[in-house]
C-alpha positions in Angstrom: 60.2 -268.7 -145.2 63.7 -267.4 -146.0 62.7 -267.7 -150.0 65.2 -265.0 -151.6 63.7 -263.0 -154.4 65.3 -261.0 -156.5 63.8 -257.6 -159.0 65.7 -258.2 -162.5 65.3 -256.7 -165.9 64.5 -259.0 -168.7 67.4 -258.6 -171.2 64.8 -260.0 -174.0 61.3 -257.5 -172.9 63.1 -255.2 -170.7 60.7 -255.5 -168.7 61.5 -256.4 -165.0 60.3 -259.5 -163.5 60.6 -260.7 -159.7 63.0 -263.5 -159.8 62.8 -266.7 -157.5 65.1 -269.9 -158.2 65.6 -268.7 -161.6 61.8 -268.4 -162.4 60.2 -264.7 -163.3 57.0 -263.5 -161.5 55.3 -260.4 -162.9 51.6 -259.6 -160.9 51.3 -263.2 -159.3 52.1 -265.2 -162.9 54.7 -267.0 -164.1 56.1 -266.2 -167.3 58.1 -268.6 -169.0 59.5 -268.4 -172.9 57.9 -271.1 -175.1 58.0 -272.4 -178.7 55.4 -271.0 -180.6 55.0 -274.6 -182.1 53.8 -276.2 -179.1 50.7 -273.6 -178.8 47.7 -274.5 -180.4 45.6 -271.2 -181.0 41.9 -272.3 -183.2 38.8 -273.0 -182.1 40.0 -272.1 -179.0 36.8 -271.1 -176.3 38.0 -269.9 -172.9 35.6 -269.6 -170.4 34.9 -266.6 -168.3 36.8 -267.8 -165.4 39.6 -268.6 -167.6 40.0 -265.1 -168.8 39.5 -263.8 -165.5 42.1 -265.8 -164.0 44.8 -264.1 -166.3 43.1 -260.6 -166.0 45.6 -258.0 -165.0 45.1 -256.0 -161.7 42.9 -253.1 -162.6 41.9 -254.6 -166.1 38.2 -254.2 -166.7 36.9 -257.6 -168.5 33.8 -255.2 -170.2 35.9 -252.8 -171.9 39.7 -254.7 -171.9 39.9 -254.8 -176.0 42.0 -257.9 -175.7 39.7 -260.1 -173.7 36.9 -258.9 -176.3 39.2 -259.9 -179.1 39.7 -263.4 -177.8 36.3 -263.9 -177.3 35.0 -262.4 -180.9 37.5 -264.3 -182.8 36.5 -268.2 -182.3 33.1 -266.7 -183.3 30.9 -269.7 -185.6 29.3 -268.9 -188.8 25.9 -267.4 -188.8 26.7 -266.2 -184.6 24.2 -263.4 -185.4 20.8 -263.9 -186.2 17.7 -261.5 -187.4 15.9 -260.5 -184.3 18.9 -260.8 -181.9 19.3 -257.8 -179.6 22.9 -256.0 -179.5 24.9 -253.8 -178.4 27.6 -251.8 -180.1 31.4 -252.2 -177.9 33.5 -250.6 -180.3 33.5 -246.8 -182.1 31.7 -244.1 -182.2 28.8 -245.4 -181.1 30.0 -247.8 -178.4 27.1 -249.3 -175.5 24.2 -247.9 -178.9 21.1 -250.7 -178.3 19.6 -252.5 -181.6 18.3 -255.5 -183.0 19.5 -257.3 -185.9 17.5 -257.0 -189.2 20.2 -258.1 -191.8 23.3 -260.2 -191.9 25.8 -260.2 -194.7 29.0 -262.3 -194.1 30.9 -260.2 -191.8 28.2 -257.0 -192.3 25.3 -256.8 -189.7 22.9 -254.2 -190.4 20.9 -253.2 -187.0 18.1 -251.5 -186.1 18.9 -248.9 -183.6 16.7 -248.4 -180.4 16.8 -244.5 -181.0 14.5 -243.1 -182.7 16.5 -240.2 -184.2 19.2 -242.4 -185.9 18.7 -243.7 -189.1 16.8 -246.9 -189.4 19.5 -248.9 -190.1 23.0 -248.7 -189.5 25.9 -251.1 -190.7 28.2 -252.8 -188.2 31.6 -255.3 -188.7 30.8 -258.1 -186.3 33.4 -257.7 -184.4 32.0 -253.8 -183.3 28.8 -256.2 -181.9 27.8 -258.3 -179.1 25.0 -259.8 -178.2 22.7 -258.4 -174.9 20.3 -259.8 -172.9 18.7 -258.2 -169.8 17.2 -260.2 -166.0 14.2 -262.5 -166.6 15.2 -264.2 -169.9 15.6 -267.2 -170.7 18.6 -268.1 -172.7 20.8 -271.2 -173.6 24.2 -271.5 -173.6 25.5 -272.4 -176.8 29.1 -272.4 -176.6 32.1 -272.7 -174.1 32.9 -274.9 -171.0 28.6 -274.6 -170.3 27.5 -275.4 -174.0 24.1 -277.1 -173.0 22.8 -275.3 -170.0 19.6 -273.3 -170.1 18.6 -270.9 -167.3 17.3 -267.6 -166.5 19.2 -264.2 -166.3 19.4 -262.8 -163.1 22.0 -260.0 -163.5 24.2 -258.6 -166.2 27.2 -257.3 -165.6 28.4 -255.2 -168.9 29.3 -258.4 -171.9 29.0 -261.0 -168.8 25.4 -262.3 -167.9 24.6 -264.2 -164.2 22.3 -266.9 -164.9 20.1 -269.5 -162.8 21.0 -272.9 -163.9 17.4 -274.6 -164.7 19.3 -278.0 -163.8 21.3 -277.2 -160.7 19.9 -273.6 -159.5 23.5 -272.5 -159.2 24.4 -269.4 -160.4 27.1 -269.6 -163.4 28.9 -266.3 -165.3 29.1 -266.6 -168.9 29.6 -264.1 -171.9 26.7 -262.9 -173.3 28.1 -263.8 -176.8 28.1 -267.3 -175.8 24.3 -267.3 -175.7 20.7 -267.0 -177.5 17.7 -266.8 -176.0 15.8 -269.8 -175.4 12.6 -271.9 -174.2 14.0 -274.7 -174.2 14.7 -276.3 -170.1 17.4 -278.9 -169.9 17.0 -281.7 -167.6 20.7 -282.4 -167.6 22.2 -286.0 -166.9 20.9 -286.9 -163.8 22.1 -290.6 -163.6 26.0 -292.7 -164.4 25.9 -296.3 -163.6 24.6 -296.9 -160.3 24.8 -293.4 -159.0 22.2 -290.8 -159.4 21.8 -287.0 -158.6 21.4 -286.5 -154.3 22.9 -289.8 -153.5 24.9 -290.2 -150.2 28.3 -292.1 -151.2 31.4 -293.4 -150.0 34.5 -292.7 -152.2 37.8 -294.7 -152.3 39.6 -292.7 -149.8 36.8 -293.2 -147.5 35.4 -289.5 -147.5 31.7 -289.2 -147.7 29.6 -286.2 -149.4 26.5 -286.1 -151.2 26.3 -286.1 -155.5 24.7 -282.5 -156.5 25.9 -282.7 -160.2 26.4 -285.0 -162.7 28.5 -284.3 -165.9 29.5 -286.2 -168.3 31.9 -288.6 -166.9 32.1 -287.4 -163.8 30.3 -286.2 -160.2 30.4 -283.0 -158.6 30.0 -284.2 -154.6 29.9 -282.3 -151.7 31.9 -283.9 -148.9 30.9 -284.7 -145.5 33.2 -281.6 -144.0 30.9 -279.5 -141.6 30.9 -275.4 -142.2 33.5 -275.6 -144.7 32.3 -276.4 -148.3 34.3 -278.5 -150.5 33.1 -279.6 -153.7 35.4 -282.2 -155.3 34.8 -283.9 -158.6 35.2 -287.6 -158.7 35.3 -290.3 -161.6 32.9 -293.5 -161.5 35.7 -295.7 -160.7 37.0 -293.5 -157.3 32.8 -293.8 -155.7 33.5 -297.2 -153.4 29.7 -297.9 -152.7 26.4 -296.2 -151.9 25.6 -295.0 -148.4 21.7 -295.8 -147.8 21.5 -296.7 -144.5 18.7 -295.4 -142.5 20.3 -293.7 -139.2 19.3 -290.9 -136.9 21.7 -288.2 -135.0 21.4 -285.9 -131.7 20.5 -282.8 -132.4 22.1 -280.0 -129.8 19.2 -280.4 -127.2 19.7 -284.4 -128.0 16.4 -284.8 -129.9 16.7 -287.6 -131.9 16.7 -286.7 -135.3 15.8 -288.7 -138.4 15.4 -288.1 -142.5 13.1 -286.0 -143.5 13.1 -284.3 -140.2 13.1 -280.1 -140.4 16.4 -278.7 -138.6 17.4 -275.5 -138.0 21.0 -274.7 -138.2 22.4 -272.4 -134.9 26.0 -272.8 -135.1 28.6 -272.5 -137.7 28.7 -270.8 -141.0 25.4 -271.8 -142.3 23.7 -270.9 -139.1 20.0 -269.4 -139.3 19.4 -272.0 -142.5 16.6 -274.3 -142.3 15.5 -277.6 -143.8 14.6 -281.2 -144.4 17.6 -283.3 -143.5 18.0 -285.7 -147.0 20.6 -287.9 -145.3 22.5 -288.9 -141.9 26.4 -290.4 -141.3 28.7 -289.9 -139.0 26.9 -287.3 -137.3 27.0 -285.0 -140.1 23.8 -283.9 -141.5 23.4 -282.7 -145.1 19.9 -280.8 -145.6 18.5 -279.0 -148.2 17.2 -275.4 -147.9 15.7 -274.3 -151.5 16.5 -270.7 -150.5 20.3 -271.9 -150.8 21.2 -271.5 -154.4 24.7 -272.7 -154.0 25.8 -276.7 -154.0 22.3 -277.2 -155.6 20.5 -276.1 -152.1 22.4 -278.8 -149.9 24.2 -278.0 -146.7 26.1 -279.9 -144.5 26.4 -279.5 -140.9 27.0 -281.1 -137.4 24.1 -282.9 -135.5 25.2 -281.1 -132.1 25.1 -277.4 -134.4 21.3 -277.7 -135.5 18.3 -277.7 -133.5 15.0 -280.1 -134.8 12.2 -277.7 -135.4 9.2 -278.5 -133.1 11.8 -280.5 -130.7 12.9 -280.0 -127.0 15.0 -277.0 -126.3 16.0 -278.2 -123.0 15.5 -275.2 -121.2 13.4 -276.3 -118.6 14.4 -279.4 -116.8 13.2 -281.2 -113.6 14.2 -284.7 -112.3 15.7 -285.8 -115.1 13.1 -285.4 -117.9 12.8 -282.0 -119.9 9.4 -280.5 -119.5 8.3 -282.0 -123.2 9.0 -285.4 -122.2 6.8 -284.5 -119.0 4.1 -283.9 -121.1 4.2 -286.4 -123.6 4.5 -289.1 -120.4 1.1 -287.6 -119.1 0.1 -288.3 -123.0 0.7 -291.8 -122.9 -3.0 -293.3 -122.5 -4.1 -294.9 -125.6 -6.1 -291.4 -125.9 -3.0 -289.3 -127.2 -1.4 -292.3 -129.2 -2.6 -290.7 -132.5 -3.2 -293.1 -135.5 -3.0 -292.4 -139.0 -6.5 -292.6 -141.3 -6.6 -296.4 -142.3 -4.7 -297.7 -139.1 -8.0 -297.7 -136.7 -9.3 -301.0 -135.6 -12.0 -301.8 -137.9 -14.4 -303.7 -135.3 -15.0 -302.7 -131.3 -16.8 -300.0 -129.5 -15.8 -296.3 -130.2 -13.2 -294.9 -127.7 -14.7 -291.6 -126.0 -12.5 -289.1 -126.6 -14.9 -286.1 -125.2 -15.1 -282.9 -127.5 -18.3 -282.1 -128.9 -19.0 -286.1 -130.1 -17.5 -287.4 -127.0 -20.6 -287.2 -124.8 -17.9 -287.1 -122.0 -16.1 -284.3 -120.3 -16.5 -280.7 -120.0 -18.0 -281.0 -123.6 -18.0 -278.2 -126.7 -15.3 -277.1 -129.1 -12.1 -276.7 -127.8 -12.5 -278.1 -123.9 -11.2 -281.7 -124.7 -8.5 -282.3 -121.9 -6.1 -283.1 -125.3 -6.4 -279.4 -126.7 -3.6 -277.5 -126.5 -1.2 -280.4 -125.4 2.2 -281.3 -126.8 2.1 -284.5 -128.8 4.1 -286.7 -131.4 2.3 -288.7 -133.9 3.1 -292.4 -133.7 2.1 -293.7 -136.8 1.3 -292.7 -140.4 2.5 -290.3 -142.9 3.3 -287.4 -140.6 5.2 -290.2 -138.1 7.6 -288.5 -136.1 6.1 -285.3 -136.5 5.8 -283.1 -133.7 2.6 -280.7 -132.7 -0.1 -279.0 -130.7 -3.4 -280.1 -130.6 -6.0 -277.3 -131.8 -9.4 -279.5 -131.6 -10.6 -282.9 -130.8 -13.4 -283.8 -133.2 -14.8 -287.4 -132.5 -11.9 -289.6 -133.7 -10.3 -287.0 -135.5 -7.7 -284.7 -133.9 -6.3 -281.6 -135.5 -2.6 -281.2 -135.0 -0.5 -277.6 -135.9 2.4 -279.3 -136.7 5.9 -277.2 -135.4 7.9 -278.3 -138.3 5.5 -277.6 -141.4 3.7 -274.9 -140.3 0.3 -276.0 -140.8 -2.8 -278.2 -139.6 -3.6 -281.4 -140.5 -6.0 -283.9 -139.1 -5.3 -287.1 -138.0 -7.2 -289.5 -136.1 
């Protein structure tokens, strides 16, 4: 890029900076002199991946005194509570386990968890911080995530990994900017005419799917296959919502619909698997609730997944794939299954043979529909693909490919 950079020593630090156009690097940052009066210091919170951002190569964020002392000192009254588990980071006794039992203005007198110490010992607050360990449940109290409740999963020294109740994304936080909890939020799930999991349109006529709502604001994940990008849009830049009803080709063009099970063979997210929640453009966003990030959704080509319990199109003769062979042999009103409640009320009983047929080779299991390919027509588990397992009178009992499991239809 021809960009000339120069190494200079700062006649103000002495220390030496890289220069470019006049402007000092140091370690990827810019450092440029200020007035003191335009920084405003109080109440000041910074998140985790605030402090992170600025963290120097090699810094540790557990045991870097400064980013301990920006965090302790914005600290409210009464931060500390009787009962309260800590854990000493300062002195003699730095990483010593406790609980609280006292608090006197700036004094905190703890029980230690060894036995041999004396019963209580007195702390500064600042020599404390609060600890937590995986499987509580905590609240967040303070910073950029004041509100949340979830469960810790991990704990990483003073930072805690916890499992958003709301969105079941995981989100780092200091441990000091919690308190342990029953309490589950259910988070705002609902601004204007928009609601969490909605398909939309926004004003530069990108499409992506809500997964968060804050605020004054949506967290949407667009409609850009393998490649997730989460943007966060304001009421006004959402154009309209997307509720049309369509279907896409899967990669062995089976026709797939909402709701449908896919499997995902191609890409990034390949070897995922789940209900497909909505359909444009080809694109397919489905949820897997194994998939922690983007609050479970994924998004993916048609032509990269596969509908579970569809054609693979690995066997082909004359034109029609060997399913569709089957399913044509399955056309007598026999194998048009009907959902409970759709059967004609009045006329004579169909025979269907099986063991209440009277026809046929007769007994469980020897119905000429057992062990056939079929689709269900009609009915709650329309569209659903299976194989018969037993033909009982009326009643047919279908291993559906998709779900996993028998039902029984009729």
């Amino acid at each position: 890029m021809h960009i000339r950079v120069e190494r200079r020593r700062d006649k103000d630090s002495g220390e030496y900076f890289e220069m470019v156009d006049g402007l000092m690097f140091k370690d990827g940052f810019l450092y440029k002199p200020v007035s003191i009066k335009s920084i405003h210091t109080q109440g000041i919170q910074p998140s985790f991946d605030e402090l992170e951002k600025f963290k120097k190569p090699g810094d540790d964020m557990n045991g870097d005194m400064s980013s301990l002392n920006t965090l302790f000192s914005n600290r409210k009254k009464g931060h500390f509570m009787k009962g309260d588990a800590v854990i000493v980071v300062k002195g003699d006794l730095k990483n010593l386990e406790g609980w609280v039992e006292k608090v006197e203005d700036t004094t905190v007198h703890i029980r230690p968890k060894i036995s041999d110490l004396p019963k209580t010992l007195a702390f500064n607050e600042k020599e404390l911080c609060k600890y937590f360990k995986p499987g509580d449940h905590v609240k967040v109290v303070s910073g950029v995530q004041e509100g949340t409740t979830g469960m810790v999963v991990k704990v990483d020294g003073h930072v805690l990994i916890i499992l958003s109740d709301t969105t079941k994304e995981h989100i780092r936080v200091f441990a000091d900017h919690v308190v342990e909890s029953s309490e589950i939020t259910t988070g705002i799930t609902r601004i204007g005419d928009y609601e969490l999991h909605d398909l939309v349109l926004l004003d530069n006529l990108s499409f992506g799917v809500i997964i968060r709502v804050e605020t004054e604001a949506f967290q949407v994940l667009k409609g850009v296959p393998d490649r997730p990008e989460v943007v966060l849009v304001k009421l006004r830049e959402i154009k309209s919502k997307i509720d049309r009803r369509t279907s896409a080709k899967d990669k062995f063009n089976n026709m797939v619909a909402t709701k449908d099970v896919v499997r995902v063979v191609e890409g990034a997210c390949k070897g995922t698997q789940g209900p497909v929640e909505h359909i444009h453009k080809g694109i397919l966003f489905i949820y897997d609730r194994h998939h922690l990030e983007h609050a479970g959704f994924i998004c993916a080509k048609a032509q990269s997944c596969i509908l579970v319990g569809g054609s693979t199109g690995g066997r082909r003769g004359n034109g029609m794939d060997a399913a569709d062979a089957r399913m044509g042999a399955l056309r007598s009103p026999a194998s048009i299954l009907q959902s409970p409640g759709r059967l004609p009320p009045r006329g004579p009983q169909m025979n269907y043979g099986g063991r209440f047929g009277g026809g046929g080779r007769g007994g469980r299991g020897h119905d000429a529909l057992v062990g056939k390919c079929i689709k269900i027509k009609s009915g709650p588990y329309k569209g659903y693909r299976g194989r018969v397992k037993e033909v009982t009178g009326v009643l047919v009992r279908v291993e559906l490919d998709s779900l996993m499991k028998i039902v029984t239809d009729s």
